[in-house]
C-alpha positions in Angstrom: 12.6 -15.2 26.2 9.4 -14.9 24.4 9.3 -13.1 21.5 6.9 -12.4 18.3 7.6 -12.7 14.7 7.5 -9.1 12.9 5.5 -10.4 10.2 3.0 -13.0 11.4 2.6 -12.0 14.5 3.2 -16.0 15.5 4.7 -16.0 19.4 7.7 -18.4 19.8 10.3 -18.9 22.8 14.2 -18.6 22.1 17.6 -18.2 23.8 17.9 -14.7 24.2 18.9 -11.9 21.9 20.1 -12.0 18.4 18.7 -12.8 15.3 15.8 -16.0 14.5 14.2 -17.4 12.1 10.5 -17.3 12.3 9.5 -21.4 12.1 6.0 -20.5 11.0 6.9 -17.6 7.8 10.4 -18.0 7.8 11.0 -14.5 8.1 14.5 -13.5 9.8 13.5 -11.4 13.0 16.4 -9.5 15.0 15.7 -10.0 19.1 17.3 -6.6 21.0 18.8 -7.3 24.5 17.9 -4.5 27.0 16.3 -3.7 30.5 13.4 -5.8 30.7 10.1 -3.8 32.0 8.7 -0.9 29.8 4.9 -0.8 29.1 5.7 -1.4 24.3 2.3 -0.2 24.0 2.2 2.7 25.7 1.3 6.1 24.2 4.1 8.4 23.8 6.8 6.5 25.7 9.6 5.2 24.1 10.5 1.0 25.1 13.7 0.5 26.6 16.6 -0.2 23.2 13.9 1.3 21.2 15.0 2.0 17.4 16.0 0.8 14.1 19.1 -2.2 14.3 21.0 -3.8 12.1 21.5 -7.3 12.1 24.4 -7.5 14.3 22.1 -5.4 16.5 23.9 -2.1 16.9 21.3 0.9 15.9 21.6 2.8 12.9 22.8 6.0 13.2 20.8 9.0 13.2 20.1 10.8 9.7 21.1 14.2 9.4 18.8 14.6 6.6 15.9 17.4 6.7 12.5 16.1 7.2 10.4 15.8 4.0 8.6 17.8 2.9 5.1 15.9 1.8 2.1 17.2 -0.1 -0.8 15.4 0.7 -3.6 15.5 -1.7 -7.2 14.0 -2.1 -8.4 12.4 -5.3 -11.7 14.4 -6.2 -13.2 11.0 -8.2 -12.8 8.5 -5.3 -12.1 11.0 -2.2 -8.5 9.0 -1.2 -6.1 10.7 0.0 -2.3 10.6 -0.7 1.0 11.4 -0.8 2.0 13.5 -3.7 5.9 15.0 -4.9 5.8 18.4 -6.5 4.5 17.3 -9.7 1.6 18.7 -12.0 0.3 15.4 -13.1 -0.3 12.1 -11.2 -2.4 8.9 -11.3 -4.7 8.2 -8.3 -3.1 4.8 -6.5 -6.6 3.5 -5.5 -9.1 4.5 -8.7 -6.2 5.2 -11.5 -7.9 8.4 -12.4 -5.4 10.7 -14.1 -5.8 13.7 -12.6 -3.7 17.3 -13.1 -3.0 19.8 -10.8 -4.0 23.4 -11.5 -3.2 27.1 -10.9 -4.7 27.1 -7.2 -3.1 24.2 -6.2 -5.6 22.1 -6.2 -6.8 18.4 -8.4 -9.2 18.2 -10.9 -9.9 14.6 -13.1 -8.3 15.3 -16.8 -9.5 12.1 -18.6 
């Protein structure tokens, strides 16, 4: 069975499904048994035994958490854009500008 490494990408043949290590990273890769065939790339399908594992390879049950709830907002001195909690002031992650939010809503630089 050919398989890829998760991490470097690096293609490598093994024995069939279960876990590996990676010979060229070392990373530990999980390999999912399932009906061969299934286009991975394909837009808007799901691959046969798609889905987060474990390592003994059963899938991890589904959350019954509600989705998140995420504010996105846009650092007015560099122009990146974000994910931001429900906070009034943040730091930007790409320029460090400290930046505060105000009664509208939205960013402005404060120092």
């Amino acid at each position: 069975m050919l398989v890829r490494c998760g991490r470097c990408r690096a293609e490598l043949e093994i024995s069939g499904p279960g876990e590996f290590v990676c010979p060229s990273c070392g990373t530990r890769n999980v390999a999912r048994g399932g009906a061969a065939g299934g286009d991975p790339y394909s837009i808007g399908a799901r691959p046969a035994g798609s889905g987060l594992t474990v390592p003994s390879g059963t899938p991890v049950p589904p959350s019954d958490a509600p989705p998140a709830d995420i504010n996105w907002a846009t650092c007015p001195s560099c122009s990146f854009r974000f994910a931001m909690g429900g906070v009034d002031q943040v730091t930007c992650p790409n320029c460090r500008a400290q930046l505060s939010r105000d009664e509208t809503g939205s960013l402005t630089a404060t120092g």
